[in-house]
N, C-alpha and C positions, 0 to 999 in steps of 0.2 A: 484352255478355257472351254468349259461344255457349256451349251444351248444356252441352259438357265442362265449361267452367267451372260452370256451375251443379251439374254431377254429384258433382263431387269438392270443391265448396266454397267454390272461390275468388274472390275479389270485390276493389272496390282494397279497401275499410276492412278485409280484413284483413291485406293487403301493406304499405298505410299503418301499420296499428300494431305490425306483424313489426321495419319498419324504426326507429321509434321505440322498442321495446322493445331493439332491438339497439343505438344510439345511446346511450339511456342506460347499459344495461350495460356497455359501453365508458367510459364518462364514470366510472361509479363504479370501475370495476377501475383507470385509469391512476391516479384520483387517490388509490388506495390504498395502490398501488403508490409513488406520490412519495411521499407521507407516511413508507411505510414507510422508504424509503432514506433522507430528512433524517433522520428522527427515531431511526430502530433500528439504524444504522450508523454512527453518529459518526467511532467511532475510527478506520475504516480510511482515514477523507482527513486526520488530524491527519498532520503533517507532522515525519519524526524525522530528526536528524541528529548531525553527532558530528565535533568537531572536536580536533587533535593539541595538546595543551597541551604536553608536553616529551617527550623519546626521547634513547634512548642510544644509543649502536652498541657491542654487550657484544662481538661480532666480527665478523669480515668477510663470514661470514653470516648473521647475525643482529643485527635488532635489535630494540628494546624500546620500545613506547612508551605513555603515558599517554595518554587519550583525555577529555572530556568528549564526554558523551551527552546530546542534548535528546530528550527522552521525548512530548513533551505532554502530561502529566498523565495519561497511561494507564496500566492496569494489564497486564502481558503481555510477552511474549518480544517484545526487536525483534531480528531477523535483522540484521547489518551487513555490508558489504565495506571492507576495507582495501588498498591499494597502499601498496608501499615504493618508493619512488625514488630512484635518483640522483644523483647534481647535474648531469648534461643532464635529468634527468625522464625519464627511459626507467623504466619498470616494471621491476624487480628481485623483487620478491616478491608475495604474494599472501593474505590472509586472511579466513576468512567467521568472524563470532564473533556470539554471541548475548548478549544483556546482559537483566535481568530488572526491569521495573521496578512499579514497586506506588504507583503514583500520583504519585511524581515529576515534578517536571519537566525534571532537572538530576541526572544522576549521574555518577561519573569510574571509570575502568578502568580495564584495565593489558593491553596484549596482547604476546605475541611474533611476529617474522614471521623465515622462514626466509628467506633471500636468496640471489641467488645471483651479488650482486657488493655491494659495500660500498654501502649507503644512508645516504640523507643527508637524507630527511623520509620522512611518514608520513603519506598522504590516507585520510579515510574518504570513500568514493565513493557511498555509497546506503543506507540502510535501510528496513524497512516491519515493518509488526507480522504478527509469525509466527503 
């Protein structure tokens, strides 16, 4: 140990337990951190989806369709997208709609989509909780 060290303090047992102090508090924050996401954010990995049970073509720009919505049992807004298509499956239309659910698991809809050539199904492409 030279002067300086001895002047202002420094020795290893205190670098050794600087680094051991910092080690654990590392260990407790990550594993706080895990916890908190398993445990206090459930619902945003539950998994929503929504599929076309029946549709009409009311005209040649529009049509109408019935949807079934799986929720997972959450309570909240799920944001959805719809595409109209086709019968090549070329995208024709386009809609974002929100449906509400309050613990469900399973609930049915009804959307309209403007078109902008005659369609001939109706995909819901993606949802997540709003």
């Amino acid at each position: 140990m030279t002067d300086l060290d001895a002047r202002y303090g420094r020795n290893k047992r205190n670098s050794r337990r600087n680094v051991i102090t910092l080690a654990v508090s590392l260990a407790v924050v990550f594993f706080g951190w895990a916890l908190s996401v398993n445990f206090f954010t459930p619902a945003e990995h539950a998994s929503f989806s929504g599929d076309s049970i029946a549709y009409s073509q009311h005209t040649d720009t529009r049509i109408v369709a019935k949807l079934k919505m799986s929720g997972g049992g959450v309570t909240g807004v799920i944001h959805c997208t719809a595409k109209a298509l086709d019968d090549s499956y070329a995208i024709v239309g386009f809609k974002e709609f929100d449906t509400r659910f309050a613990g469900e698991q399973e609930k049915s809809t009804q959307i309209e989509i403007n078109t902008v050539a005659k369609a001939s199904s109706v995909v819901v492409e993606s949802c997540s909780l709003k």
